[in-house]
Each structure stands twice: as structure tokens, then as C-alpha cells.
VEXDOTOR-762299 format. One record per residue (C-alpha): residue in one letter; y, z, x. Coordinates in steps of 0.001 Angstrom, whole numbers, plus 524288, in hexadecimal, padded with zeros to 5 digits. Example, Ala and Ser with C-alpha at 12.3 -4.5 7.8 and 13.67 -1.06 7.14 Angstrom:
a7EE6C81E788300Cs7FBDC81BE483566
//
This chain:
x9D6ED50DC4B6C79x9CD6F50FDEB7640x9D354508BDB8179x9E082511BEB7DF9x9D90251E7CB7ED6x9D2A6519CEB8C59x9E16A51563B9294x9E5CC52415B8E16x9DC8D529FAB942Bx9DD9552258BA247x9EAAB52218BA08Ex9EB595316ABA067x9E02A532FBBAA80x9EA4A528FEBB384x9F58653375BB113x9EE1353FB6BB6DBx9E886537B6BC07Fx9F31D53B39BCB1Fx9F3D154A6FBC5E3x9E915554FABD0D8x9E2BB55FEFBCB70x9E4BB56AC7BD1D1x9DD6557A3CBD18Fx9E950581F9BCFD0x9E9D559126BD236x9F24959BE3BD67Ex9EEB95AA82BDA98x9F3585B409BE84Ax9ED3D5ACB3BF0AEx9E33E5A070BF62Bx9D77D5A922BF5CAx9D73E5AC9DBE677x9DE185A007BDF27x9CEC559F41BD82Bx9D52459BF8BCB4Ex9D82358D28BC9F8x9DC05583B1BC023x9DAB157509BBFCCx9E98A56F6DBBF82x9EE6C56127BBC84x9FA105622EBC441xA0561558A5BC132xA049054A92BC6EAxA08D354C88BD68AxA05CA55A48BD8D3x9F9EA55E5ABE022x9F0545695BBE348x9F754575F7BEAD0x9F44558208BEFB0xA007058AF6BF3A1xA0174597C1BF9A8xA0BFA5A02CBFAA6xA0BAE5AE09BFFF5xA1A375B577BFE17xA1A8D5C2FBC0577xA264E5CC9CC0232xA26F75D847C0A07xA19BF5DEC4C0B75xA15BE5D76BBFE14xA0CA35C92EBFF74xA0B515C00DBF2B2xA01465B56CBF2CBxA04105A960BEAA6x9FA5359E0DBEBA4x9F80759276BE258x9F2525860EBDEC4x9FA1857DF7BD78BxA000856F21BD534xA098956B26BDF6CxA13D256009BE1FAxA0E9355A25BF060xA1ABE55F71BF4A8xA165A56EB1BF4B1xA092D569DCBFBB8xA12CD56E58C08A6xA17D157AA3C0535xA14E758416C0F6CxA1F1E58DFDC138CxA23A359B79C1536xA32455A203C13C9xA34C85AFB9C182CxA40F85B84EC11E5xA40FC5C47BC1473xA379C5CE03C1214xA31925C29BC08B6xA292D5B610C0E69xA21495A9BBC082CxA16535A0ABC0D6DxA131C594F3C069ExA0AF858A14C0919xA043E57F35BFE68x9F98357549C00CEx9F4F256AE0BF7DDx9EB6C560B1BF323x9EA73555FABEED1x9DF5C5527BBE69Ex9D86E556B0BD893x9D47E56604BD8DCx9D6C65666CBE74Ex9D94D575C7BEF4Bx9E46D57661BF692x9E1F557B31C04CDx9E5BA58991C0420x9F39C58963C09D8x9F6F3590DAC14FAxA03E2597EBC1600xA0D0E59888C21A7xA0FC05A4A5C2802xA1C235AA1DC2807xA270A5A60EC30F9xA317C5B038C314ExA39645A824C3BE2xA477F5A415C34F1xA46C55969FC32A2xA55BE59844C2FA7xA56405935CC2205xA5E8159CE3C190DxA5A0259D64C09D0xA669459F02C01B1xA64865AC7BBF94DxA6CC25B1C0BEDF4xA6E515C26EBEF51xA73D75C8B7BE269xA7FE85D169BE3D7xA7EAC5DE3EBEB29xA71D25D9CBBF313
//
């Protein structure tokens, strides 16, 4: 019965072997994400820090985070004008136990055309 108990136990210990831990937080900004939890993420994510800053008009929201990530949003970095109404982005990660993201660093905005159109829907009488 013993021997049973001890394969359980390694066996589960094996399973969460491959899953990170990350501190995960959100708040406006870099400089005051002070409250953090401990996260198991899901097997194949990692640590990430993301920051996003949206402006609209005269109006700037803040968005930054620390979170689980697929590897594949360990690239994200961009920004996307329309408008009145622009977006920076960028995402770092890590790659090990309770590891900090560098703190990303957003592009600055490029208002050159890069002549891409985004399809759009208008409702009648706009």
C-alpha cells in the first residue's frame, strides 16, 4: 500500500514538473503592478509582462500585465494608428520558475501609411 501511495505521489510531482510559476499582476502601468500572485500556468506557457498604452484623442489608457503566455506572444510588439485613435504594444517573457519579465518597451508611433486597408462595417446613414 505503501509503495502505491509513493508512485502517486511521484507520479503527480512528474506531471507539474514541465508547468512555471509565474507572479502574475495587472494595474495602469510598470511602476505600480505591487500586487502579485503566484500562478501555475498551464503546461507550455511562460512568464510575460505586456504593455499596452491606447491613446484616443486627447485621452491616454495604460494597460500593463503579468500574466501566462503561449511562447508565441513573447514577440508581440507593435503599434496601429486609425484615426484620431492609436495602440503600442510590446511583450517580453521568461522562462523560468517566478522569473520578472524585462519591463517591455513600446514602439513609438509611426503614422507613415504602410498601405494596408482594415475592412470596416458603417451602419446605415453614417
Amino acid at each position: 500500500m505503501y509503495l502505491w501511495g509513493l508512485f502517486g505521489f511521484l507520479l503527480a510531482f512528474a506531471a507539474s514538473g514541465d508547468c512555471l510559476q509565474c507572479m502574475t499582476c495587472s494595474s495602469a502601468s510598470p511602476d505600480s503592478c505591487s500586487t502579485t500572485r503566484i500562478e501555475n500556468c498551464p503546461v507550455g506557457r511562460v512568464c510575460a509582462s505586456q504593455y499596452k498604452i491606447l491613446k484616443t484623442n486627447t485621452v491616454i489608457f495604460q494597460d500593463y500585465k503579468r500574466y501566462c503566455a503561449s511562447q508565441s506572444e513573447c514577440t508581440l510588439t507593435g503599434s496601429f494608428t486609425y484615426y484620431s485613435t492609436s495602440e503600442k504594444i510590446a511583450t517580453t517573457c521568461c522562462f523560468s520558475d517566478l522569473c520578472i519579465p524585462a519591463r517591455p518597451k513600446v514602439p513609438s508611433v509611426n503614422s507613415e501609411p504602410n498601405g494596408l486597408i482594415c475592412p470596416m462595417c458603417a451602419l446605415p446613414g453614417d
